[in-house]
Phi, psi and omega in degrees: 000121176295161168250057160243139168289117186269134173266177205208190150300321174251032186241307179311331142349278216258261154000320197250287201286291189295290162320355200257337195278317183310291182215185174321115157227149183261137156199124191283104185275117208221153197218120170330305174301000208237124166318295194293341162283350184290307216261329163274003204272358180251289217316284253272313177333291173296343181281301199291350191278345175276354196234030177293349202255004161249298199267090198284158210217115170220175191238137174230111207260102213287032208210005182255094181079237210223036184304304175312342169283337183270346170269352163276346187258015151266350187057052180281125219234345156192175180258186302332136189223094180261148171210151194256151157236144175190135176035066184067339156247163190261134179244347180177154197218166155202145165279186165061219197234104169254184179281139166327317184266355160283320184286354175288289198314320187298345193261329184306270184332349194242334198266344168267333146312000000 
């Protein structure tokens, strides 16, 4: 079972943007159809139960209500699309389906800054 904040168009404000001055969020733009997110979608479960107490780790299933507008004004171009947030803004992103120890460096990499 994930421990991800499942998001929404209008959650994401107050989840994201506002939860982003605190700490870290991670939030996985993801769609029911698309293979490669059914295969990170454990991985990232498991990577985020080590870094809960820095990153809050949420989902956005981008086919759900009017979700597809945040994934265009993000310019999101396929999927799985993980993207960071910090003080409101997206600081890095990656597509597709990685490995446990590329999302440990990505996560790494925000968190020594």
């Amino acid at each position: 079972m994930s421990q991800a904040i499942t998001l929404s168009l209008a959650s994401f404000p107050s989840e994201v943007i506002d939860a982003s001055y605190n700490k870290l969020v991670l939030v996985d733009f993801w769609a029911d159809w698309c293979s490669p997110c059914l295969v990170i979608a454990p991985i990232l479960d498991k990577v985020l139960k080590e870094y809960e107490n820095e990153v809050i780790y949420t989902k956005l299933e981008v086919d759900e209500g009017e979700n597809m507008k945040l994934a265009g004004r993000y310019k999101v171009r396929g999927f799985p699309t993980i993207m960071l947030f910090r003080d409101g803004e997206e600081i890095d992103r990656f597509s597709g389906a990685k490995p446990a120890q590329f999302i440990e460096h990505f996560l790494d990499a925000q968190l020594d800054n």
